[in-house]
C-alpha positions as CSV (number, residue, x, y, z in Angstrom):
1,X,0.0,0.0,0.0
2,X,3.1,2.4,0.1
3,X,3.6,4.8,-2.5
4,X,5.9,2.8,-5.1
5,X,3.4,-0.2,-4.5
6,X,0.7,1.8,-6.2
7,X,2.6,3.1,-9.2
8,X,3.6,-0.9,-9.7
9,X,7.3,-0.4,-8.2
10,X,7.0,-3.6,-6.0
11,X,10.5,-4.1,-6.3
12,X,11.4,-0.8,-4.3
13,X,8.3,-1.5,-1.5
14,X,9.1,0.8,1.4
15,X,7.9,-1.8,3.5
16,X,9.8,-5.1,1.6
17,X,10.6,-7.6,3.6
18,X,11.9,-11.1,1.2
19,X,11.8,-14.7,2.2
20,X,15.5,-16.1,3.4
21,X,17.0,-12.4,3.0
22,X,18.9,-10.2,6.0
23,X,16.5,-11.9,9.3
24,X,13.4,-12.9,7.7
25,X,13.7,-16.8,7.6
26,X,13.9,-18.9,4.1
27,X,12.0,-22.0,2.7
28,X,14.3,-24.7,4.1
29,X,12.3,-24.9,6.6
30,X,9.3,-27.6,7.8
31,X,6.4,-24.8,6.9
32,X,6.4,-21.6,6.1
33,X,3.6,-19.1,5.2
34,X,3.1,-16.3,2.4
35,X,0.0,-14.7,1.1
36,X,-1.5,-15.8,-1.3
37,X,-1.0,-13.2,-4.5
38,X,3.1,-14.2,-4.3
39,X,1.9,-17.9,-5.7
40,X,2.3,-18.8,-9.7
41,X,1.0,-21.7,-11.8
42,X,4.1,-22.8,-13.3
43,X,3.2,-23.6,-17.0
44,X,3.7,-27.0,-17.4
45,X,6.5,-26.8,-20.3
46,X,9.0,-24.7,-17.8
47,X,10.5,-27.3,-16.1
48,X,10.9,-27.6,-12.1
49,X,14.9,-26.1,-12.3
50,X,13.8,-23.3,-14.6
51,X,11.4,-22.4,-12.4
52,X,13.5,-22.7,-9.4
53,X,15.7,-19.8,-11.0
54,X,12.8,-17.6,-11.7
55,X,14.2,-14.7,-9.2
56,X,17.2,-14.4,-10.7
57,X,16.0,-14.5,-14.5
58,X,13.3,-12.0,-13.3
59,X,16.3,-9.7,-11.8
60,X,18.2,-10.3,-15.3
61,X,14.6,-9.8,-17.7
62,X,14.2,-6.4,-15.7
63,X,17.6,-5.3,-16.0
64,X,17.8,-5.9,-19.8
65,X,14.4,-3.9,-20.5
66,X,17.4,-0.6,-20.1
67,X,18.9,-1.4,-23.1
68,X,16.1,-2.8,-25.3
69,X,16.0,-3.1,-28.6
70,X,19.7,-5.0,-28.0
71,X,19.7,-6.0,-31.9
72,X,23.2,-4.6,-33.3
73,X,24.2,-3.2,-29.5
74,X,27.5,-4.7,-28.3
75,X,27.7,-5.6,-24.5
76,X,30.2,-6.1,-22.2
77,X,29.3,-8.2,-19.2
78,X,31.2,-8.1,-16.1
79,X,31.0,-10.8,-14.0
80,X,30.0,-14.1,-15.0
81,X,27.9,-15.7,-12.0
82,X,24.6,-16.3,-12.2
83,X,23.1,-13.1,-13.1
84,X,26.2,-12.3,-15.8
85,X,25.4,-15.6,-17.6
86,X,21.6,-15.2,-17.2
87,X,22.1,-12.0,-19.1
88,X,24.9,-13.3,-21.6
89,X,22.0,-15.9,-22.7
90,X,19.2,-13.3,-23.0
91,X,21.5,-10.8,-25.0
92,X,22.3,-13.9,-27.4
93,X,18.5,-14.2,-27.6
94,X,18.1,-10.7,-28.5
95,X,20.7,-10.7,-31.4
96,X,23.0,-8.5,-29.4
97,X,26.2,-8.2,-31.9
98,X,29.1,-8.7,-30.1
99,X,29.4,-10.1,-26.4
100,X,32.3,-9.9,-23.8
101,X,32.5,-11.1,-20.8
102,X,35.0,-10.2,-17.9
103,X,35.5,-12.4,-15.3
104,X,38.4,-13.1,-12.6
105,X,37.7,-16.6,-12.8
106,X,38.9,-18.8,-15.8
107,X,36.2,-21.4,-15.1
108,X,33.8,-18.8,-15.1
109,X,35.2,-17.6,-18.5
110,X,35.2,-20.7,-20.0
111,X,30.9,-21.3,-19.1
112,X,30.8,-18.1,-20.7
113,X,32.4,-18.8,-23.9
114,X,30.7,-22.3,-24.0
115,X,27.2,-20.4,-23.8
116,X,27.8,-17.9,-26.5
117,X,30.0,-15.3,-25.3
118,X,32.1,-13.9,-28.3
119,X,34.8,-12.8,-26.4
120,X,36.0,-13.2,-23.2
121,X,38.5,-11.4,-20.7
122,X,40.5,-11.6,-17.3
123,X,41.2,-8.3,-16.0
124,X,43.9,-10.1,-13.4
125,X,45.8,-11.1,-17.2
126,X,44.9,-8.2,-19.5
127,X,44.2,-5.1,-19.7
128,X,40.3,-4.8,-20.8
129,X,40.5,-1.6,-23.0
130,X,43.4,-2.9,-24.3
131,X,41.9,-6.0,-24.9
132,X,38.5,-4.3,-26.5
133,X,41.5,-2.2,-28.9
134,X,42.5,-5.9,-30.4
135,X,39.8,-7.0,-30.9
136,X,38.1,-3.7,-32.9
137,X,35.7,-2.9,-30.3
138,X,37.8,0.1,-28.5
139,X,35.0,3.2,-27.7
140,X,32.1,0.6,-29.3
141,X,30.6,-0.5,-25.9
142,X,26.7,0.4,-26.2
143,X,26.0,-1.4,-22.8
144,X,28.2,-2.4,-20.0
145,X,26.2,-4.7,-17.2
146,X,28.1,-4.7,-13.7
147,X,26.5,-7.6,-12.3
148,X,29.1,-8.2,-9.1
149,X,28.6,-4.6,-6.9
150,X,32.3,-3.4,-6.6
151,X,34.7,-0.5,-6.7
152,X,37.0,-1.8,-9.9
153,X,33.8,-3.6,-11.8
154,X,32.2,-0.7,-11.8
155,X,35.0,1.4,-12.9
156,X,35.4,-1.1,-15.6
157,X,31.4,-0.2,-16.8
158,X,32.3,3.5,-16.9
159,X,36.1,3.1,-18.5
160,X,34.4,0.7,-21.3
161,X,31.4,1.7,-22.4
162,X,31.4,4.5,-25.5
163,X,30.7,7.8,-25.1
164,X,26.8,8.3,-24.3
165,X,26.6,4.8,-23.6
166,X,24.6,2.8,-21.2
167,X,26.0,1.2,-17.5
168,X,23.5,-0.7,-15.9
169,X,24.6,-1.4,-12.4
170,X,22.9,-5.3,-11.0
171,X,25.8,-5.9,-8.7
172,X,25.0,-5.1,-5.0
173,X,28.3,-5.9,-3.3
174,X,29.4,-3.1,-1.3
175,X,28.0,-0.1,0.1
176,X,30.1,2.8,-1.1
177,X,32.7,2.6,-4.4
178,X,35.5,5.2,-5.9
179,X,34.0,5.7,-9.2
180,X,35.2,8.6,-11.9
181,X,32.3,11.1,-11.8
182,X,33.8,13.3,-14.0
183,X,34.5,10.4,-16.7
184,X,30.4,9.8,-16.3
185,X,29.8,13.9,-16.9
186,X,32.1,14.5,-19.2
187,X,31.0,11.7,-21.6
188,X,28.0,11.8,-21.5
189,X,27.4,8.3,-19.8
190,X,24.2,6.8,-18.3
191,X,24.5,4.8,-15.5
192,X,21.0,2.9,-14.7
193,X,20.6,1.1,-10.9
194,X,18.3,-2.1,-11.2
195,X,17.0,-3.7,-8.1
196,X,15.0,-6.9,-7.6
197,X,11.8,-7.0,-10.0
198,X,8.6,-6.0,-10.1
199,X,5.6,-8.6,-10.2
200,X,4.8,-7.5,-13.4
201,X,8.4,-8.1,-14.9
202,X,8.1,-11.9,-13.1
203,X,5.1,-12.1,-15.0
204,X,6.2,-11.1,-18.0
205,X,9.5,-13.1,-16.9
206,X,7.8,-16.3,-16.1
207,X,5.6,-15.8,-19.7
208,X,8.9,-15.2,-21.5
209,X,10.2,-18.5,-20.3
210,X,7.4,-20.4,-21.2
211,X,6.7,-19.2,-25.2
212,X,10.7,-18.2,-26.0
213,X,12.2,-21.6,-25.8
214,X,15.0,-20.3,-24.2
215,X,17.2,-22.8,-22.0
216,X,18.4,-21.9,-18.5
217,X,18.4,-25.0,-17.2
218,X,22.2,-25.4,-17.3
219,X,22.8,-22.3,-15.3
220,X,21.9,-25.0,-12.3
221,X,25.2,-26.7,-12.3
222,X,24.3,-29.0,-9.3
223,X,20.7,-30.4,-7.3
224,X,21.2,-31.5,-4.4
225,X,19.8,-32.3,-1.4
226,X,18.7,-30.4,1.8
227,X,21.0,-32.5,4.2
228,X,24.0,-31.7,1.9
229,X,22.6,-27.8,2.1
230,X,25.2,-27.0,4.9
231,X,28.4,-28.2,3.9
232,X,27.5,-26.6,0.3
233,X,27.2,-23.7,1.7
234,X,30.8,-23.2,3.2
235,X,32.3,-24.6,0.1
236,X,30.5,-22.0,-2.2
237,X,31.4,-18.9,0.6
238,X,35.1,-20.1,-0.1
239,X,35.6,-19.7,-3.7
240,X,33.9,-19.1,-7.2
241,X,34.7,-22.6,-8.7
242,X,32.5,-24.0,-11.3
243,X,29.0,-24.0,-9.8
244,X,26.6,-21.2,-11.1
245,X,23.3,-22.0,-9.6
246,X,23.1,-24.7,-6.9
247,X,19.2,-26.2,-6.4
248,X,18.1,-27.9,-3.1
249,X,16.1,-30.7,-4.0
250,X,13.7,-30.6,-0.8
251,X,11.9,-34.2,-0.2
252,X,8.3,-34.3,0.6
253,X,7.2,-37.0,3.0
254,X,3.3,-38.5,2.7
């Protein structure tokens, strides 16, 4: 009922409280209770891990609506988790023309590449606007996507993108970052904060899904189950690896 509520901007509630996030409690647990408009009839040809992933895809579908039409537009992607690979797939359904994707991780790079990325690049190796240079794409950025939430991949958005170009900032890392505001005046740059979704673009997401044909199932690298849950999660708070999405499988007794 808050103000952004009634103009649709669900996703920026003044009163937003989300299941498993900051000290509201998750569903890995024995019951749990939401109200009734936050349920969805999955359509029966989006299968049960597509589904699963629907909050992130919704976060990626909203996020991309910045930069629509993407036909001809080439995109640099930095970071290549699950919300970077989410979008490298949609921007390959979109006929984006060229696609990079920056990552610190050369397992992460290689998923990327094997999902349609045309390029990729590892800032720790080489130097991305030198890289861009090589490869004829220097000052031909249209839209950079920072999908991790830090100082120097956020820099790399505003170094990259062409003048008058679009940054669309995902990533939700840290608090405060050293950015070059004078590099963002100067050239004219847009830089465009996303947050969450609305329940219109999870919607729209989920309707996407079902008539586009488009495949995420592969972004959930592993299902497993809710007694392996815990060690899981230590192993994915000490490193990126090779797992994108893991799914909980949770087991339903009669």
């Amino acid at each position: 009922n808050c103000d952004y509520c009634k103009v649709g901007l669900t996703n920026v509630c003044a009163n937003r409280r989300g299941l498993g996030v900051l000290n509201v409690d998750g569903a890995f647990s024995e019951y749990f209770c939401i109200n009734e408009n936050n349920v969805f009839a999955i359509p029966d040809n989006v299968s049960d891990k597509a589904a699963a992933m629907m909050d992130p895809f919704s976060v990626v579908f909203r996020a991309l609506k910045y930069a629509m039409p993407l036909q001809g537009k080439n995109l640099l992607i930095i970071g290549a988790g699950t919300i970077g690979i989410l979008a490298l797939k949609l921007a390959r359904y979109f006929r984006a023309e060229k696609i990079i994707v920056s990552d610190l991780s050369s397992e992460r790079l290689a998923i990327a590449k094997g999902k349609g990325a045309d390029f990729t690049v590892n800032p720790k190796c080489d130097d991305i606007s030198v890289f861009l240079a090589e490869k004829g794409l220097k000052d031909k950025i249209d839209v950079a996507m920072e999908c991790v939430g830090a100082s120097p991949t956020a820099r790399q958005s505003i170094d990259n993108v062409r003048i008058n170009g679009l940054a669309i900032w995902i990533g939700n890392a840290a608090r405060m970052i050293e950015i070059d505001m004078q590099s963002i005046v100067t050239r004219s740059i847009c830089v465009q904060g996303t947050y969450g979704f609305t329940e219109t673009d999870f919607i729209e997401a989920l309707d996407f899904l079902s008539t586009s044909g488009i495949d995420i199932d592969d972004i959930a690298t592993r299902v497993i189950s809710l007694e392996q849950a815990p060690e899981t999660f230590e192993s994915l708070c000490s490193g990126a690896g090779t797992d994108l999405k893991v799914l909980v499988r949770i087991s339903c007794k009669d």
